[in-house]
N, C-alpha and C positions, 0 to 999 in steps of 0.2 A: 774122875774115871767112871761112877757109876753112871751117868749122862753118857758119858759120850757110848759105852757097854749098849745102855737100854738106846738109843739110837740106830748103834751098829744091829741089833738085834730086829727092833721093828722093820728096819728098812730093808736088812735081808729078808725077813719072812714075808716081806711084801714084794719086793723084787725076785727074789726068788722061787718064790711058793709053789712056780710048776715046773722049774730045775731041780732045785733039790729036793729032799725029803725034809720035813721039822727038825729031824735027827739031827741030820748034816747039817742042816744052819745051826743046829745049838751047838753042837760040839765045835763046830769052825767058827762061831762068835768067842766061844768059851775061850775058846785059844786065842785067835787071833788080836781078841781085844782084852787078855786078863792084865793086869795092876802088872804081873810078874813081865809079862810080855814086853810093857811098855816102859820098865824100869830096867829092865835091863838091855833094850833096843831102839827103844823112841827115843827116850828122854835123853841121853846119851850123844844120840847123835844131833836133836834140836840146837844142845846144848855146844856142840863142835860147829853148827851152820852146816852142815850136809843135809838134814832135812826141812820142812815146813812144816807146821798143824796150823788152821785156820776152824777158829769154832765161830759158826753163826749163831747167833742168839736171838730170844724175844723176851726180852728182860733178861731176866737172869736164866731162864730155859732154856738148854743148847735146842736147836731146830736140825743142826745137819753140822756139818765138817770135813775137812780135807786134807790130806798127806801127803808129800811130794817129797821123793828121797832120791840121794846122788847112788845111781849104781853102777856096776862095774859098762852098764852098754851105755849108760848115759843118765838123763834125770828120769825118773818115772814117776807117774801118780798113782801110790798106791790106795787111797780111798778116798772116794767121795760120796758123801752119804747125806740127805734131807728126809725128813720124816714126810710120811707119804701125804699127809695134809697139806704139806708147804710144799711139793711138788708143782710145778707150771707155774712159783712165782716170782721167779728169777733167780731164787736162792744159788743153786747148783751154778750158774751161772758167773755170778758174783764170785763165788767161790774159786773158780777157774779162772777169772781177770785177776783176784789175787793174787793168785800164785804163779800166774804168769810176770806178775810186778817182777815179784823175788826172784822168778828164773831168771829174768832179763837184770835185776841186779849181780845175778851170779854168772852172768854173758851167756845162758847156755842160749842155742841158736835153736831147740828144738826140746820137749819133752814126748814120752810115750806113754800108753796105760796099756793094761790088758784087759780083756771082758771076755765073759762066758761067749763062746758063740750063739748058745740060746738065748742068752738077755737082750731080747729087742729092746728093751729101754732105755739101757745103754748106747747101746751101737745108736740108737737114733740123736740120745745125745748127745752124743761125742761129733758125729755128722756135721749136726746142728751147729756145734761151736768149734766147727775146724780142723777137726782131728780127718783122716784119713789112713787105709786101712794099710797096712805093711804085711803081705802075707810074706814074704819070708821071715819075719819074725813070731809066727803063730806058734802056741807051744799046745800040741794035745787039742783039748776040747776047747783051746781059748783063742780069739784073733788078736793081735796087735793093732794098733792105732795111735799112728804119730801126727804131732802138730808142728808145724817150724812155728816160729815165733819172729815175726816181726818188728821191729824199730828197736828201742830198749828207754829206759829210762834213764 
């Protein structure tokens, strides 16, 4: 847990640094990734097959990571995260044909994420690997972006 915390933490204060305030990524890491969080919500549902977590590694070092939960609209990706050094080296990538495995073992025909509309580096990666934008699913200051998924395993 404390890897995957200090991950979620560098990558938001790098990804987001001229969205939000220091503040607001620490207190929205604080929560969104505490032990309590993930023991009472992650681990839970991992543990039923409703979600995914995919940790990347470099030895035994997490580098980045991903989440994929069944929600009420459908499957979603709620994080994807690589440490800003291992950025552009296919990681985020990888991560995303993984968990496309598992959807397509779980039949869905389709997953979605949301992003800040300010995170161009998102939006450019989701682009990148397929996703397209859904604006009637945009909620507030976030776009939607779904991908269909293809063949199945």
């Amino acid at each position: 847990m404390k890897q995957v915390q200090s991950v979620a933490l560098r990558s938001w204060k790098f990804t987001y640094r001229t969205i939000l305030s220091t503040r607001t990524i620490e207190r929205r890491v604080s929560t969104y990734y505490s032990s309590e969080s993930f023991e009472q919500e992650v681990f839970p549902r991992l543990r039923k097959g409703d979600d995914w977590f995919y940790a990347a590694l470099e030895g035994q070092r997490l580098v980045g990571f991903s989440h994929i939960s069944r929600r009420s609209l459908g499957w979603e990706l709620l994080r994807i995260y690589v440490l800003p050094r291992y950025m552009k080296k296919g990681i985020g990538k990888k991560l995303l044909q993984l968990g496309e495995n598992f959807l397509r073992c779980k039949m869905a025909e389709r997953y979605y994420v949301y992003a800040i509309r300010r995170n161009r580096l998102a939006l450019q990666f989701y682009t990148q690997n397929g996703f397209r934008r859904t604006p009637r699913r945009d909620a507030g200051g976030e776009v939607c972006l779904e991908k269909i998924l293809r063949g199945s395993t």
